[in-house]
C-alpha positions in Angstrom: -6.2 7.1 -79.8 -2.3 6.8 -79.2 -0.5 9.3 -77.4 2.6 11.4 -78.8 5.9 11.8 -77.2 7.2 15.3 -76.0 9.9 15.5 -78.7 7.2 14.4 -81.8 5.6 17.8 -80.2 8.4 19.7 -80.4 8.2 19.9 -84.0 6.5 22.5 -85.8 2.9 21.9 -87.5 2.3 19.7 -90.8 0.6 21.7 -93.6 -2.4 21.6 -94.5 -2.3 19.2 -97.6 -5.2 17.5 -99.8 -7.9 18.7 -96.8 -5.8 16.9 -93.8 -6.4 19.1 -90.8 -3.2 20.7 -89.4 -1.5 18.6 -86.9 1.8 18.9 -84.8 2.1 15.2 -85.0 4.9 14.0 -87.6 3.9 11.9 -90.5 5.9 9.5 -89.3 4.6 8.9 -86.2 1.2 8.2 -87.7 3.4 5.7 -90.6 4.4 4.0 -87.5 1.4 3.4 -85.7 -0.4 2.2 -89.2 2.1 -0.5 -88.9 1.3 -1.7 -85.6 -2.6 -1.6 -85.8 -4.8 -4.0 -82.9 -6.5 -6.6 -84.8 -9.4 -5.0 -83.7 -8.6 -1.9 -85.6 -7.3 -4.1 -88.9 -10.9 -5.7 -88.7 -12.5 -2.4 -88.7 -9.8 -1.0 -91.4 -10.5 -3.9 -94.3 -14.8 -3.3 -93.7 -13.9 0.8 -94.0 -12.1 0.3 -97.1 -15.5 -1.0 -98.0 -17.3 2.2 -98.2 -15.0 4.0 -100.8 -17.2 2.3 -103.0 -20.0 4.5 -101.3 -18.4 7.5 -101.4 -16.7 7.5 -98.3 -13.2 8.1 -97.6 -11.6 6.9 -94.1 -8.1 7.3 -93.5 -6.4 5.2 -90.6 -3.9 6.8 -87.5 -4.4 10.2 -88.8 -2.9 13.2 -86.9 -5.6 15.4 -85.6 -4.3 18.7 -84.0 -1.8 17.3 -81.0 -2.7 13.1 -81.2 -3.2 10.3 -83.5 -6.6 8.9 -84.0 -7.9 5.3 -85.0 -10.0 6.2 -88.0 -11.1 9.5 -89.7 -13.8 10.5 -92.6 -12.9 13.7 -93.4 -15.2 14.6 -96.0 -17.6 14.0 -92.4 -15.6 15.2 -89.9 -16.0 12.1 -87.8 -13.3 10.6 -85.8 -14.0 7.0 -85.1 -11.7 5.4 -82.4 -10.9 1.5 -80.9 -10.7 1.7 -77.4 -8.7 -1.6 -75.7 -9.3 -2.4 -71.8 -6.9 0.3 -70.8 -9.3 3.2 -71.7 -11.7 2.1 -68.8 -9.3 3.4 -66.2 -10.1 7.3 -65.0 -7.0 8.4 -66.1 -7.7 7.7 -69.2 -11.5 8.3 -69.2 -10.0 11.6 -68.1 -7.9 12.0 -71.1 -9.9 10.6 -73.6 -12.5 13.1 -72.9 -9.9 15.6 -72.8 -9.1 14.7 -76.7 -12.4 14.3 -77.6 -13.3 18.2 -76.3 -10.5 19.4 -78.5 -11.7 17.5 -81.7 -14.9 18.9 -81.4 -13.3 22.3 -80.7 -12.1 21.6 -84.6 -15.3 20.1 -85.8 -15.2 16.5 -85.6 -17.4 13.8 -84.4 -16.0 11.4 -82.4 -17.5 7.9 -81.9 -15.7 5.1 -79.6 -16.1 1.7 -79.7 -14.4 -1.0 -77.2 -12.4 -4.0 -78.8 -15.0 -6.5 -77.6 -17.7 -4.6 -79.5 -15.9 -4.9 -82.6 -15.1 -8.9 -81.8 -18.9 -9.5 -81.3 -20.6 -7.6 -83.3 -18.2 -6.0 -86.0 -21.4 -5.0 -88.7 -23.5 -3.6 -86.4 -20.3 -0.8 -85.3 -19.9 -0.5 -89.2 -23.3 0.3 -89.5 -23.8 2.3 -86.6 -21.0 4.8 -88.1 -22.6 4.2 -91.4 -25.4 5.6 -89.9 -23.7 8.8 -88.2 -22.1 9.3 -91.9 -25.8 9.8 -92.7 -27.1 12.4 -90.3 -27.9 15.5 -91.3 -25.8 17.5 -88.5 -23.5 19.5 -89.4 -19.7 18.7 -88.6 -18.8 19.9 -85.7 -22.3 20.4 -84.2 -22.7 16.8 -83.1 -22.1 16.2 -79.4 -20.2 14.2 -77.0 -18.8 11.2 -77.9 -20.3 7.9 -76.5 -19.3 4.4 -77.0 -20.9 3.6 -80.5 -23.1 6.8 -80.5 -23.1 10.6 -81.0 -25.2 12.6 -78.7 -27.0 15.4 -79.9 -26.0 18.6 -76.9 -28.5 19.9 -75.0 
């Protein structure tokens, strides 16, 4: 998930157009950040293009509320995210959880997945959010995000 300056803040909310959630994010911050994808996240981008053949839609760097995240299927209200080495320290354990509370707060699922997943095994992560696509939970009632799974809560 990439983080957003104080100024990109400042602005006032997007609308709400063809079912993308309201964010305070400018469009062209996301634009931006579409343009400087990891090669872990261009990997994951080509075999999610895949699945509009399926049905499903993902859309890449989308703003969400008050961030940016990796990957979203909206029509599922799941939030799939590339997490790099720098997401291991507890400031940002601290933060990601942070964000991932307030996505669920607006009814997404969030999955997370570190780099090195996605270099050694890149169609078992595809299938394993193939296979959250596929449960029968409502949006917004699955649980905490894991790496590569969504917990049901207690």
């Amino acid at each position: 998930m990439n983080d957003v300056s104080l100024s990109d803040l400042m602005q006032p909310p997007q609308r709400i157009a063809r079912g993308r959630p309201a964010s305070s994010v400018p469009v062209r911050v996301a634009r931006g950040l579409r343009k400087r994808m990891t090669p872990q996240e261009v990997k994951l981008w080509v075999k999610l293009r895949e699945q509009r053949v399926n049905g499903l839609h993902f859309r890449r760097q989308v703003p969400i509320g008050r961030c940016v995240v990796d990957f979203a299927c909206l029509k599922h209200r799941l939030v799939v995210e590339v997490d790099g080495g720098q997401h291991s320290f507890d400031n940002a354990v601290a933060a990601d959880g942070s964000r991932d509370q307030t996505l669920k707060s607006l009814g997404f699922r969030v999955q997370r997945f570190w780099n090195a997943e996605l270099d050694s095994d890149l169609d078992g992560v595809v299938e394993t959010i193939l296979a959250t696509t596929r449960l029968s939970l409502p949006a917004g009632e699955g649980g905490r995000a894991e790496r590569g799974r969504v917990w049901e809560s207690p």
